[in-house]
C-alpha positions in Angstrom: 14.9 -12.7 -4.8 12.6 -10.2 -6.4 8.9 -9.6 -4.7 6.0 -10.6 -6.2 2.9 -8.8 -5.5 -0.6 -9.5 -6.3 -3.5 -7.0 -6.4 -6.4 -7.6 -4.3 -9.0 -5.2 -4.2 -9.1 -1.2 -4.3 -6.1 -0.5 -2.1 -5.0 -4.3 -0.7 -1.7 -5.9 -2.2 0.5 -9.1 -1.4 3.6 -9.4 -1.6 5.4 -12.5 -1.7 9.3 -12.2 -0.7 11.7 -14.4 -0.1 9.0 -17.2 1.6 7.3 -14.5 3.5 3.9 -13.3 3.2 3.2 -9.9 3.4 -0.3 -8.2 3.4 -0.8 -4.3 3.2 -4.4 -3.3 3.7 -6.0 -6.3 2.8 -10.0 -6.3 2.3 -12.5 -8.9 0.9 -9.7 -11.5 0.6 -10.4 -14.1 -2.1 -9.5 -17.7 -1.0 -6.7 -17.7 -4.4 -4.9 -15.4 -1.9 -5.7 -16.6 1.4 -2.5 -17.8 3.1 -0.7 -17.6 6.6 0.6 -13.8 6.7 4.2 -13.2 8.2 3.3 -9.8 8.3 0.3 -7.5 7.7 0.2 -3.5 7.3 -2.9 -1.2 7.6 -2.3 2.2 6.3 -5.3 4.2 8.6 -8.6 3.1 10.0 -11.5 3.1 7.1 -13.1 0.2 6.3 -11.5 -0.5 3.3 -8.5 -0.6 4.5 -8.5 -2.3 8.2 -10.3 -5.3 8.1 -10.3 -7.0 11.3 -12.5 -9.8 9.2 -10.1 -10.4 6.2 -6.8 -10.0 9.1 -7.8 -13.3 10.6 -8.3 -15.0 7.7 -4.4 -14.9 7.4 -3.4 -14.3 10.9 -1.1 -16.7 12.3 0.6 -17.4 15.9 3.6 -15.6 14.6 2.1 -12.7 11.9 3.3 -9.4 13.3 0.8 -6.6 12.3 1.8 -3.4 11.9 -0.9 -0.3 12.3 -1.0 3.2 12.8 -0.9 4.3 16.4 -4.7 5.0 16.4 -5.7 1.8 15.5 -3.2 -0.2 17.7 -5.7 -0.8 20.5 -8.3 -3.0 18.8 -5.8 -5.5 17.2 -3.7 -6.8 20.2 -0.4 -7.7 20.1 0.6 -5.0 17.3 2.6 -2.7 17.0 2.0 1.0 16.3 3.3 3.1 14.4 3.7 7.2 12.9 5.0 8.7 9.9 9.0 9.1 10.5 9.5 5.4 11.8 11.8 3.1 10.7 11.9 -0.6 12.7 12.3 -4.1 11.1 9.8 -7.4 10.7 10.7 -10.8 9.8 13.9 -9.5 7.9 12.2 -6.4 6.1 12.9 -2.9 6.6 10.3 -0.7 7.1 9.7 2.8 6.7 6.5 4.8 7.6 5.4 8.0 5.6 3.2 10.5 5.7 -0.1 9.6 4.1 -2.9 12.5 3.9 -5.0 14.9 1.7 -3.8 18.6 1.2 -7.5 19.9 -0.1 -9.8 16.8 1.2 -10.7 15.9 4.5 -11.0 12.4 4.4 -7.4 11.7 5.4 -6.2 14.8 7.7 -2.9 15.4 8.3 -3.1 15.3 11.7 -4.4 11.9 12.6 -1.2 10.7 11.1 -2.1 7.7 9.1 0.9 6.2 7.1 2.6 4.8 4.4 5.1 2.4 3.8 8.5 1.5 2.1 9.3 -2.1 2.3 13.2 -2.5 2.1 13.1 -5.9 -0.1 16.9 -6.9 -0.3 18.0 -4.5 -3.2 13.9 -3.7 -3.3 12.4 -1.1 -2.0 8.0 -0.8 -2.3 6.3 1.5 -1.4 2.7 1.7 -1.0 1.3 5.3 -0.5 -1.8 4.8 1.3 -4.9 6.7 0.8 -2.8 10.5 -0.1 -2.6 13.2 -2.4 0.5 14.0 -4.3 2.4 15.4 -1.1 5.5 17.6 -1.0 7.3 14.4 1.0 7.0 12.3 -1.8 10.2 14.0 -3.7 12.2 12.6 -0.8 11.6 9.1 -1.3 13.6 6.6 -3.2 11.9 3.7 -3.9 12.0 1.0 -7.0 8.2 0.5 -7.2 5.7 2.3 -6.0 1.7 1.4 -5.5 -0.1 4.9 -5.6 -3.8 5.6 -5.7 -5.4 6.9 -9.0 -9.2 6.7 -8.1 -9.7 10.7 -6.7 -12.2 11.8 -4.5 -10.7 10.3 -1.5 -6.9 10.4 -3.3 -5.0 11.2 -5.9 -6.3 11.3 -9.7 -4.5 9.7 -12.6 -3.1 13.4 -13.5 -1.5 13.8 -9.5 -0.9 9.9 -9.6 1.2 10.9 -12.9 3.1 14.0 -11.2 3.9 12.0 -8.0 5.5 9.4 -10.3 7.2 12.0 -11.9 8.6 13.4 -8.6 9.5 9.7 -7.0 11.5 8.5 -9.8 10.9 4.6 -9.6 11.2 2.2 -11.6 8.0 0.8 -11.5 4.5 2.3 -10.3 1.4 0.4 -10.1 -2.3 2.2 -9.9 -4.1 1.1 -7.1 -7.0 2.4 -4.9 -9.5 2.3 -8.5 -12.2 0.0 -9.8 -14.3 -1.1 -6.6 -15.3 2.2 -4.5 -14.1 4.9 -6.8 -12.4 5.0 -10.2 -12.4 2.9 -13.2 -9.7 0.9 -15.6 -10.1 4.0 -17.2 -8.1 5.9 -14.5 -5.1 3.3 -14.3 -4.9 3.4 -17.9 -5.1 7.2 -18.4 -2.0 7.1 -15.5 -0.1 4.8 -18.1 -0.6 7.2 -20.7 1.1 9.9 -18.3 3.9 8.6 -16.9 6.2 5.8 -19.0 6.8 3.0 -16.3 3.3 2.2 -15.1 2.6 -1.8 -14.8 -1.2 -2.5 -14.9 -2.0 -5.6 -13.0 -4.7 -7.7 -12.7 -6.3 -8.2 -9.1 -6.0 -11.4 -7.5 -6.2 -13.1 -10.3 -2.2 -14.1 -11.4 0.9 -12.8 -9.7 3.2 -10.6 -11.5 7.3 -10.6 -10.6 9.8 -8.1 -11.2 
């Protein structure tokens, strides 16, 4: 079965797989995607991206959340996590990445904030967290991958675009754009730059592949 994943705002995706519900970074849920999570991810601890709020909207007495070391304290029960992992959830594979900025310091290298390949059956997404293009990035095989476009905290369409080039998937899909930073302008300037970019709309419909 192929995943089907859903855009919520700036950074947040669902994924729906196989009749589980997974939630990465979810923030300012809409109730068109409000349902019981089987699991949830949080890439690092900024608002945007760890909502305790929007987390129990979907929590259930079996969701298993998964959160960077850091952060593993205020949401008990979870489990925590660093770049290098691998463990498994609910059936899915899951392997935690590097996430930080090279020239920024928002997202420093050293706190160790993540992101994460999701091995789907024969599908593997991954979503890079809030990054830059990083040199582990050419290491990865993945078949779709979320990156940000928006800049100033991330990546820009242009590094979005040589990331892309340097993953190799089949499918990437701008995210991180459109509500804090960046614009449609950004996610369509990444299409321009690298051939296999899917634009979707946020929580509006769900798109398969």
């Amino acid at each position: 079965m192929e995943p089907t994943i859903t855009l919520i705002k700036h950074a947040g995706v669902q994924i729906v797989w196989d009749e589980r519900t997974i939630y990465i970074d979810p923030w300012e849920l809409p109730d068109t995607v409000v349902k019981q999570a089987d699991v949830v991810f949080v890439t690092h601890p900024h608002y945007d991206h760890f909502s305790n709020e929007d987390i129990e909207k979907i929590r259930g007495t079996d969701t298993v959340i998964v959160v960077p070391h850091e952060i593993a304290g205020d949401i008990p029960g979870s489990i925590g996590v660093a770049p290098g992992d691998e463990l498994e959830v609910k059936g899915i594979g899951v392997e935690v990445v590097p996430a930080y900025n090279k020239n920024k310091s928002y997202h420093p290298q050293d706190k160790r904030w993540v992101g994460y390949i999701l091995q789907l059956q024969n599908t593997r997404v991954y979503h890079a967290g809030d990054t830059d293009f990083i040199p582990e990035m050419s290491d990865l095989q993945v078949d779709i991958a979320l990156l940000p476009v928006g800049g100033t905290y991330t990546m820009d369409f242009e590094q979005a675009a040589e990331a892309a080039e340097a993953i190799d998937p089949e499918k990437a899909i701008p995210i991180h754009y459109g509500d804090l930073v960046g614009n449609e302008d950004d996610a369509q300037q990444f299409a321009a730059r690298f051939a296999r970019v899917k634009i979707l709309p946020k929580a509006i419909s769900q798109e398969p592949f």
